[in-house]
C-alpha positions as CSV (number, residue, x, y, z in Angstrom):
1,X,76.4,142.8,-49.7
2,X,76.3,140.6,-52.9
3,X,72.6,140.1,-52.6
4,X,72.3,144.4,-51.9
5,X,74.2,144.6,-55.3
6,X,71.9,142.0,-56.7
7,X,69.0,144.0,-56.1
8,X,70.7,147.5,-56.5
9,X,71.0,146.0,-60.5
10,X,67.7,144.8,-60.4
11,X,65.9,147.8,-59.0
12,X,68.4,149.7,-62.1
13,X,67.2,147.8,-64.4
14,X,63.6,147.7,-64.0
15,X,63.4,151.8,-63.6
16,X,65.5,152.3,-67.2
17,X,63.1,149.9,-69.0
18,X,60.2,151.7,-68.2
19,X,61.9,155.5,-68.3
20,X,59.4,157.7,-70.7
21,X,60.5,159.1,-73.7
22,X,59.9,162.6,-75.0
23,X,56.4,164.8,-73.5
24,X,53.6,164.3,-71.8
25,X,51.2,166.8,-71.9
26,X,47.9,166.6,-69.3
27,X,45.1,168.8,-71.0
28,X,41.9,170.3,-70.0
29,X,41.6,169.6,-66.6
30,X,41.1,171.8,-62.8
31,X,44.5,172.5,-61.4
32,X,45.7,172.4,-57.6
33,X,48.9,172.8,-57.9
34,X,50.3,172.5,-54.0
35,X,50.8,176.1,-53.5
36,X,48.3,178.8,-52.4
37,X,47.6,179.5,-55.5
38,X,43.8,179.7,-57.0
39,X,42.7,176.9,-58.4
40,X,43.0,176.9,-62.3
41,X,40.3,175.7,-64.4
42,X,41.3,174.2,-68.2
43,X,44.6,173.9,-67.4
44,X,47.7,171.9,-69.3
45,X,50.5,170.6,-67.5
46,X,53.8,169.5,-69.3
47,X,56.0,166.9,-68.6
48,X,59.5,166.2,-70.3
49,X,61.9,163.4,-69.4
50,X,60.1,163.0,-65.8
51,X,59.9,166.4,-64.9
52,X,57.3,169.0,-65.1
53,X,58.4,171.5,-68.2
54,X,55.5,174.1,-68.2
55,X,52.7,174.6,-66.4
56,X,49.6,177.4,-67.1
57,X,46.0,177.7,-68.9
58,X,45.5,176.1,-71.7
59,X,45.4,178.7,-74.0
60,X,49.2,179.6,-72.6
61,X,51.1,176.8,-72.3
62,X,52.6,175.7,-76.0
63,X,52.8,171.6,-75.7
64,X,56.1,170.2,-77.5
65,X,55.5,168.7,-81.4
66,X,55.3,164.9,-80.6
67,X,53.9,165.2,-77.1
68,X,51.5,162.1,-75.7
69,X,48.6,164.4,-74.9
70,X,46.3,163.2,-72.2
71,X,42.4,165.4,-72.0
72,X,41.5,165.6,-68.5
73,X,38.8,167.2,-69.1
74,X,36.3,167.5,-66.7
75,X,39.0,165.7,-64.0
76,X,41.1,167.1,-61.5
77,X,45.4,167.2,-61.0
78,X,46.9,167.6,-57.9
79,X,50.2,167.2,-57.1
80,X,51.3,163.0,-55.5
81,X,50.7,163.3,-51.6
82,X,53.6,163.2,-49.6
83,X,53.6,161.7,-45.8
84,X,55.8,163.7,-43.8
85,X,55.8,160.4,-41.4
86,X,55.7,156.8,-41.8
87,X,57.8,153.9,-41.9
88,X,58.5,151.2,-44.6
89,X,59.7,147.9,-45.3
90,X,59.3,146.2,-42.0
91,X,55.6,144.5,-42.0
92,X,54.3,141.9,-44.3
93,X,50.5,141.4,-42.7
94,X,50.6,142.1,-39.0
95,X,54.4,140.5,-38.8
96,X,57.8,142.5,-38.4
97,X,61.2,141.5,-39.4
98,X,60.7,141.8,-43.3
99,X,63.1,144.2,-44.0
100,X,64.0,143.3,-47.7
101,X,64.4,145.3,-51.0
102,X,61.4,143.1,-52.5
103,X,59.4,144.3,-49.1
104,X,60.5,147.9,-49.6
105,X,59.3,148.0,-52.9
106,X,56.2,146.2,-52.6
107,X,55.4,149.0,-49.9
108,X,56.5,151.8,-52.1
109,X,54.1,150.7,-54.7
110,X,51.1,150.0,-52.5
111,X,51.5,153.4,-51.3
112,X,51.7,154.8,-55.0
113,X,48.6,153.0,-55.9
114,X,46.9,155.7,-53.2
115,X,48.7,158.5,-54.5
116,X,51.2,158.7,-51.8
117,X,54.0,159.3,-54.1
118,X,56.8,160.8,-51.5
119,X,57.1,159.0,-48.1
120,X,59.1,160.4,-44.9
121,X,60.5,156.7,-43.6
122,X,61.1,157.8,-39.8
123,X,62.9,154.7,-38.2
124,X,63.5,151.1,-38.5
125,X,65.3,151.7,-41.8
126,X,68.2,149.6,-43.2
127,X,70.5,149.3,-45.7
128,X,68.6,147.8,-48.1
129,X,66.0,150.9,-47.5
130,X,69.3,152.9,-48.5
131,X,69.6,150.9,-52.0
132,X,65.9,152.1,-52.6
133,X,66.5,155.2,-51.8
134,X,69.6,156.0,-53.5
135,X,68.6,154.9,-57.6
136,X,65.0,156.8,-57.5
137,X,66.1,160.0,-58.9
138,X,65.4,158.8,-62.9
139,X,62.9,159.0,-64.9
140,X,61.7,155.4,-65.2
141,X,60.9,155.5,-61.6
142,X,56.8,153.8,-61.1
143,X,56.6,154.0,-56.9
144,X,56.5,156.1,-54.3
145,X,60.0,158.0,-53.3
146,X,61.9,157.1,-50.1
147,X,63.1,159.4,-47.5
148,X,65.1,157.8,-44.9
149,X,66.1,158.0,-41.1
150,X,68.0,155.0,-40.5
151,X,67.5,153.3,-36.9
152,X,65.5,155.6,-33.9
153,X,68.2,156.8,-32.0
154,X,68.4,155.4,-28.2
155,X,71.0,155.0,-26.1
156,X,72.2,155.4,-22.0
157,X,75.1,157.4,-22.4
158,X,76.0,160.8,-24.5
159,X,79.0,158.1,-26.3
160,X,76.1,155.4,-27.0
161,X,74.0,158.5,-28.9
162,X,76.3,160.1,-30.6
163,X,77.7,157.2,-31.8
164,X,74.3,156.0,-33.1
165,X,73.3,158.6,-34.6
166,X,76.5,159.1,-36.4
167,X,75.8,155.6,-38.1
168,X,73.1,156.7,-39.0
169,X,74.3,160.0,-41.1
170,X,77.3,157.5,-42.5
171,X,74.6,155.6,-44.3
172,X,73.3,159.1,-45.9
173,X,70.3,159.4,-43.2
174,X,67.7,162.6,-44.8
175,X,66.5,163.1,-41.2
176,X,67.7,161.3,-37.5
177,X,64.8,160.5,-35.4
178,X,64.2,160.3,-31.5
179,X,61.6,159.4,-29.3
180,X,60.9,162.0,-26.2
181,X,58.3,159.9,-24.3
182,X,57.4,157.4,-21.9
183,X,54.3,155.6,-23.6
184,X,51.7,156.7,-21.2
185,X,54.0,155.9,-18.0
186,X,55.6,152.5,-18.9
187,X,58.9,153.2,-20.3
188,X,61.8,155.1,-19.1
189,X,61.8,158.8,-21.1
190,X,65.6,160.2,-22.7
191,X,66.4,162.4,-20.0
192,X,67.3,165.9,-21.7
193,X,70.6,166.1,-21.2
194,X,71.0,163.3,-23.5
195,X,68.0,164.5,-25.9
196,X,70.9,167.9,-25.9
197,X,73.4,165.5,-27.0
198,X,71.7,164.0,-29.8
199,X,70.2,167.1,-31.3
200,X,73.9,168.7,-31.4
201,X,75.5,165.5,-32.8
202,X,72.4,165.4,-35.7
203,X,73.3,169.2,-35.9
204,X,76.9,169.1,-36.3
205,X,75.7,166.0,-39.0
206,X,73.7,168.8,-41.0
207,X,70.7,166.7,-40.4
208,X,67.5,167.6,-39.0
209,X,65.7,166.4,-36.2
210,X,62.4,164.3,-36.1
211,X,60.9,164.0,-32.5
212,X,58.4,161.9,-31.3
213,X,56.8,162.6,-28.7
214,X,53.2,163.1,-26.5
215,X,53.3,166.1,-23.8
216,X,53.0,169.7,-24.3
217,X,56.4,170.1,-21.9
218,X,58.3,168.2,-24.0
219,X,57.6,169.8,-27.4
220,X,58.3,173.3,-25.6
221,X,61.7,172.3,-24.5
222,X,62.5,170.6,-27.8
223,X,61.9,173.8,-29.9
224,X,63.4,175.8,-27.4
225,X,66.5,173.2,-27.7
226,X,66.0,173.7,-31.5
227,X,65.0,170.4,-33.0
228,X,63.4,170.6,-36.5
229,X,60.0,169.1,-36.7
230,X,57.3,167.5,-34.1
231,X,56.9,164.6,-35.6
232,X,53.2,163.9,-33.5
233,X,50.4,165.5,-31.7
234,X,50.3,167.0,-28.5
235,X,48.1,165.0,-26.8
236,X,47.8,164.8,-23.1
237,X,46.8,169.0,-22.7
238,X,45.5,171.7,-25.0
239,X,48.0,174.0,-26.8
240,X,47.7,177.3,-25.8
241,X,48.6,180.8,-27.0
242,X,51.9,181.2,-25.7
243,X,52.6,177.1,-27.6
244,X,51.6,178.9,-30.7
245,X,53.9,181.7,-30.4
246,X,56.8,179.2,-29.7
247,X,56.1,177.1,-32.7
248,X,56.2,180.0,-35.2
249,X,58.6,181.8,-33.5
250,X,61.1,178.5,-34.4
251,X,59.6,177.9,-37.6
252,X,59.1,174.1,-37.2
253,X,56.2,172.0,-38.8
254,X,53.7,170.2,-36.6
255,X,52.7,166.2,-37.9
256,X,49.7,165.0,-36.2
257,X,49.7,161.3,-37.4
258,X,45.9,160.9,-36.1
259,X,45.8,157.5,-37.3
260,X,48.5,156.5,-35.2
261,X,45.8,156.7,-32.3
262,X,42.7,155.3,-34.2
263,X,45.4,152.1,-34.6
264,X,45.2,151.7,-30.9
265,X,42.2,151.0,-30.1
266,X,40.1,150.9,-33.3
267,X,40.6,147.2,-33.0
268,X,38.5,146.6,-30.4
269,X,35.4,146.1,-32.5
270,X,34.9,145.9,-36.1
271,X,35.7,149.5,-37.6
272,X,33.8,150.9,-40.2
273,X,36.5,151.1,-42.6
274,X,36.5,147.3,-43.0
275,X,33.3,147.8,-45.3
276,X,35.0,150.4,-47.1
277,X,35.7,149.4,-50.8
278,X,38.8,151.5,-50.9
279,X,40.2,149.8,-48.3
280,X,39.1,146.4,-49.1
281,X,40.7,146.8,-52.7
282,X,44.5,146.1,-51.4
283,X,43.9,144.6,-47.7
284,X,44.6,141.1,-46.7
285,X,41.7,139.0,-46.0
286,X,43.6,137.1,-43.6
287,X,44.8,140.6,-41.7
288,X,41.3,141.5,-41.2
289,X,40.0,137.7,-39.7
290,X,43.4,138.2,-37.4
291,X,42.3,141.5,-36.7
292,X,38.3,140.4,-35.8
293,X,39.6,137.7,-33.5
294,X,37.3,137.8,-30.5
295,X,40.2,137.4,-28.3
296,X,42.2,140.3,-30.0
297,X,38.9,142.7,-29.4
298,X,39.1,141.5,-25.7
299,X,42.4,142.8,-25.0
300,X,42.5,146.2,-27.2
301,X,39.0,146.5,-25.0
302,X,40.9,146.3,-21.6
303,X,44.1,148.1,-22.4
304,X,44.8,151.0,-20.5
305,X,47.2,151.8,-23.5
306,X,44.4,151.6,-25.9
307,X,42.1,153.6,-23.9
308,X,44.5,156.4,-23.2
309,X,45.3,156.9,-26.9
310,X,41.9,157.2,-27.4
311,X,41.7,160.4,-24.8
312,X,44.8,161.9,-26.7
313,X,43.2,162.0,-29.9
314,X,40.2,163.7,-28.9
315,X,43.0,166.2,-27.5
316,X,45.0,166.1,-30.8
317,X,42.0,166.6,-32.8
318,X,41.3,169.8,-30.7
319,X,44.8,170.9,-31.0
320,X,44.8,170.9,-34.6
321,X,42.1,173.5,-35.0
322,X,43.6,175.7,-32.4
323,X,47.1,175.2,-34.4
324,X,45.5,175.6,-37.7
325,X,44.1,178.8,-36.6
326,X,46.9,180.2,-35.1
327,X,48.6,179.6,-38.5
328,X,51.4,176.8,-37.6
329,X,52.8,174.9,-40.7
330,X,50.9,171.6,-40.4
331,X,52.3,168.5,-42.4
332,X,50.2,165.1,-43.1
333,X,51.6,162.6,-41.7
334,X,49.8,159.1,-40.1
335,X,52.9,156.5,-38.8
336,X,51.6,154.1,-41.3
337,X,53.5,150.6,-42.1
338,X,53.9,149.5,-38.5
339,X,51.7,146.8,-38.4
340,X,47.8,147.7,-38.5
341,X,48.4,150.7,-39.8
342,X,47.5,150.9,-43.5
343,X,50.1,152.1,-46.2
344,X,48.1,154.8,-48.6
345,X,44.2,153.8,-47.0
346,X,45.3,155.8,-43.7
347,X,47.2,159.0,-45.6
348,X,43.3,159.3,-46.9
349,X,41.6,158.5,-43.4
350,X,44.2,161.1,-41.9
351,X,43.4,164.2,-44.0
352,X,39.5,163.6,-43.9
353,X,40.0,163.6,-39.8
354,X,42.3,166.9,-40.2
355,X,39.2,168.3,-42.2
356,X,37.2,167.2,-39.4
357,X,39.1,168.6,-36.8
358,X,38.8,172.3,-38.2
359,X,41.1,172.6,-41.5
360,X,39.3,173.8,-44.7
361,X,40.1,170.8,-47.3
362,X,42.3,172.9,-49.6
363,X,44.7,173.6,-46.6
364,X,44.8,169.5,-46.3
365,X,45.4,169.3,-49.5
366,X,48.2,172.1,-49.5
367,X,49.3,170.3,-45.9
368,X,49.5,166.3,-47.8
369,X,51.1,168.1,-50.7
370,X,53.4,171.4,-50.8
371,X,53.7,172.4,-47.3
372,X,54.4,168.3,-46.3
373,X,57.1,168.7,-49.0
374,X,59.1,171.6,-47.5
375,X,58.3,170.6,-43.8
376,X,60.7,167.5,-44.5
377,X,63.2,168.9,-47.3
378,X,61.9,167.3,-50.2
379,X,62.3,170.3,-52.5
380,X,61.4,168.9,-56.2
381,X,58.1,167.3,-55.0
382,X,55.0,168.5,-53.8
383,X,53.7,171.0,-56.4
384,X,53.4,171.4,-59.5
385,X,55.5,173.5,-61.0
386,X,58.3,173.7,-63.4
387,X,61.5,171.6,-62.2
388,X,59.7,169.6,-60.1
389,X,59.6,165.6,-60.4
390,X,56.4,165.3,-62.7
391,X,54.7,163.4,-59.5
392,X,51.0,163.8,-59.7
393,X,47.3,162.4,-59.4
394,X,44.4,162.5,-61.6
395,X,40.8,162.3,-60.1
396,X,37.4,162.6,-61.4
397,X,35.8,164.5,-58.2
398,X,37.0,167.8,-56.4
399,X,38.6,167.3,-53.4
400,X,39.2,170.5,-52.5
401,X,35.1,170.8,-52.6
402,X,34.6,167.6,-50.8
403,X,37.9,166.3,-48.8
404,X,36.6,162.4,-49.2
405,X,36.9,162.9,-53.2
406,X,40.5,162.3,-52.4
407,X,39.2,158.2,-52.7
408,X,38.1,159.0,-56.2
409,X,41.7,158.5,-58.0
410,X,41.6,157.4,-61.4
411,X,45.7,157.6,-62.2
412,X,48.5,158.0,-60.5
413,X,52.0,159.3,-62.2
414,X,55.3,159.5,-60.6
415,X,58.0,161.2,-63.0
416,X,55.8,161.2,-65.7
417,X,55.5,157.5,-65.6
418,X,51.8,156.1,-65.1
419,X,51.6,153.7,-61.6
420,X,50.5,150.2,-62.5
421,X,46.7,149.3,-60.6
C-alpha cells in the first residue's frame, strides 16, 4: 500500500506540472468530429483548461484573447481513438506478470503515441491499474485513459461468482468481464446457470457486462439473458437475419477484435508487418528475433489452435459486413497487450481489416471513435464537441478517403496537452 501511495503522488505530480494553461485554439484544418456529421472543411476547434470549449467553421468560432493558436491547415483532426477492448499493464516483451504503475503507464503512453487515447482494460487488472485510473480526470493528463474491469470473473459455484465479481465492483470496476467459451474444445465452458448468476450479481452492481466469447449460440442466449456488449466476433457460423434482429432489438455493441485472431497464427512465418516502419518505430528488436525463432514458427505451424483461429476470422471478417449492413452498433476493439499483440500498431491493423471486410472508412472511424465511446460508457471522449476531454489527433492525410492514412499521425493531444514522440 505504501509503495501504491508512492506512485498515486508521483503519477499527481507529474500530471499538475504539465496541466495547460489558458486556450488552445486548432485552426484551419478538415474536421471529423466522431459523429455522423459532414465532414467540415477550415474548421477551428477550441480548447480551454483540457476541454474542448467551441467547436465550428472558422469564420464562427471566436478564439479566446491569449489563445496558443495552432494552423492546421491543409491537416486533418479527428477525435483520439478509443479501443473498446484491450488489456494493460501485464506484458513487458512477450513476458506476463508486470503488473506495476511504471508498466501501466509505460503502456498508456505507447498507446497514446498511436492515438489510442481511451482504452477499455477488460481483465487482468489490479490495484495499481485502479491508481491509474482514478487521478486521470485533470488537465495535465499526457497518456491514454484507463477503463477498468478488474480480474475475469470465473468460478465453480454461484457463491465463488458472486463473490468475485463483487471484488471486483469494490475496487470501482467500469465494466465486469466473463468468458462464455471453451477455446476451440479444450477447456471446460461456464455452464449458464452460473453465466445467470454473474450477470444478475454485475447487474444488481450497476455494472455492465463484457462477454467473451466464439459461437453464434452463445451470443443469442447472452443478449437474450441481457448482458451488455459482445466483447468478440462470432466466429465458428455466419450471422444470420434473425442474429441481426436480436442484436438491435437489445441494443448491445458488437467488438470484433480481428487481431486477436491474426495473433494466433500470424507467427508462423514472418508477417508483413515486421517491414512496416510504423510498426518498427516502437517494437522490440528482441520481440521480433523471439518471435522469428524457427522453432516458434514450427509450433504456431502445427497447432490446431492456431489453425482454427485462422478459419474463425475468415468467418468474423464475413460477419462484420453482414452486421454492418444490417446496421449493428460496431465498436473497434483488437485484445491488444496480451503478449504478441501490439498496443496502438494493432488498433491501426484492426480498423484497415474492418474496411476490408465491408465498412466504408468513415464508419471505422466513427466505430474507433464516437460509437466505441458510448458502446463502453465513456461519455466525455470520443468526439469532438463542446464538454468533451479535448482528446484528439492531427494528421496530414485523409483517412476517411484512404483508411491506412490513419498511419499518417503527426500529433497527438490528450486534454489539450500535446503527447511526447
Amino acid at each position: 500500500m505504501k509503495y501504491l501511495l508512492l506512485a498515486l503522488c508521483l503519477v499527481v505530480g507529474l500530471s499538475a506540472a504539465k496541466a495547460n494553461e489558458g486556450s488552445i485554439a486548432f485552426v484551419g484544418g478538415l474536421l471529423i468530429d466522431g459523429t455522423d456529421a459532414e465532414l467540415l472543411e477550415n474548421s477551428t476547434v477550441v480548447i480551454t483548461d483540457g476541454r474542448i470549449q467551441a467547436v465550428g467553421h472558422r469564420a464562427d468560432v471566436g478564439i479566446p484573447e491569449g489563445s496558443q493558436i495552432i494552423d492546421i491547415t491543409g491537416k486533418i483532426i479527428m477525435p483520439g481513438i478509443v479501443n473498446a477492448h484491450g488489456h494493460v499493464g501485464d506484458v513487458i516483451g512477450l513476458e506476463g506478470g508486470h503488473y506495476t504503475v511504471d508498466n501501466i503507464l509505460r503502456q498508456l503512453s505507447l498507446y497514446a503515441r498511436y492515438g489510442v487515447t481511451t482504452v477499455n482494460s477488460l481483465g487482468g487488472d489490479a490495484e495499481e491499474g485502479f491508481v491509474v485510473r482514478n487521478v486521470q480526470n485533470n488537465n495535465g493528463l499526457d497518456r491514454a485513459r484507463l477503463m477498468l474491469s478488474g480480474s475475469v470473473v470465473t468460478g465453480d459455484t454461484e457463491e465463488e461468482i458472486r463473490a468475485e465479481v463483487n471484488r471486483n465492483a469494490d475496487m470501482g470496476a467500469d465494466y465486469i468481464k466473463m468468458r462464455l467459451d471453451d477455446n476451440l474444445g479444450a477447456t471446460r465452458k461456464m455452464p449458464y446457470p452460473l453465466f445467470d448468476a454473474l450477470l444478475d450479481q454485475a447487474h444488481k452492481r450497476r455494472l455492465p457486462l463484457a462477454v467473451h466469447l466464439f459461437y453464434k449460440e452463445d451470443a443469442e442466449y447472452m443478449l437474450h439473458a441481457g448482458a451488455d456488449l459482445i466483447a468478440h466476433s462470432v466466429r465458428d457460423m455466419p450471422v444470420d437475419q434473425e442474429f441481426i434482429d436480436l442484436v438491435l432489438e437489445k441494443d448491445v455493441c458488437y467488438v470484433p477484435t480481428l487481431t486477436r485472431e491474426v495473433s494466433t497464427f500470424a507467427y508462423a512465418s514472418e508477417p508483413e508487418f515486421f517491414s512496416d516502419p510504423y510498426f518498427l518505430k516502437e517494437v522490440d528488436p528482441a520481440v521480433l528475433r523471439e518471435l522469428m525463432q524457427p522453432e516458434r514458427q514450427e509450433r504456431m505451424r502445427n497447432s490446431r489452435f492456431a489453425q482454427g483461429y485462422r478459419a474463425g476470422l475468415d468467418v468474423a471478417m464475413g460477419n462484420i459486413g453482414q452486421l454492418y449492413q444490417g446496421g449493428v452498433k460496431i465498436a473497434m476493439g483488437t485484445d491488444t497487450g496480451v503478449a504478441a499483440r501490439f498496443q496502438g500498431y494493432f488498433e491501426h491493423m484492426e480498423m484497415h481489416m474492418m474496411v476490408e471486410a465491408g465498412m466504408s472508412p468513415i464508419d471505422v472511424i466513427r466505430a474507433s471513435t464516437g460509437v466505441a465511446a458510448d458502446c463502453i460508457g465513456a461519455h466525455d471522449v470520443g468526439t469532438i464537441e463542446p464538454g468533451k476531454w479535448g482528446d484528439l489527433v492531427i494528421l496530414t492525410e485523409n483517412p476517411a478517403e484512404n483508411i491506412m492514412n490513419t498511419k499518417t499521425i503527426e500529433s497527438v493531444w490528450i486534454a489539450g496537452n500535446r503527447v511526447p514522440d
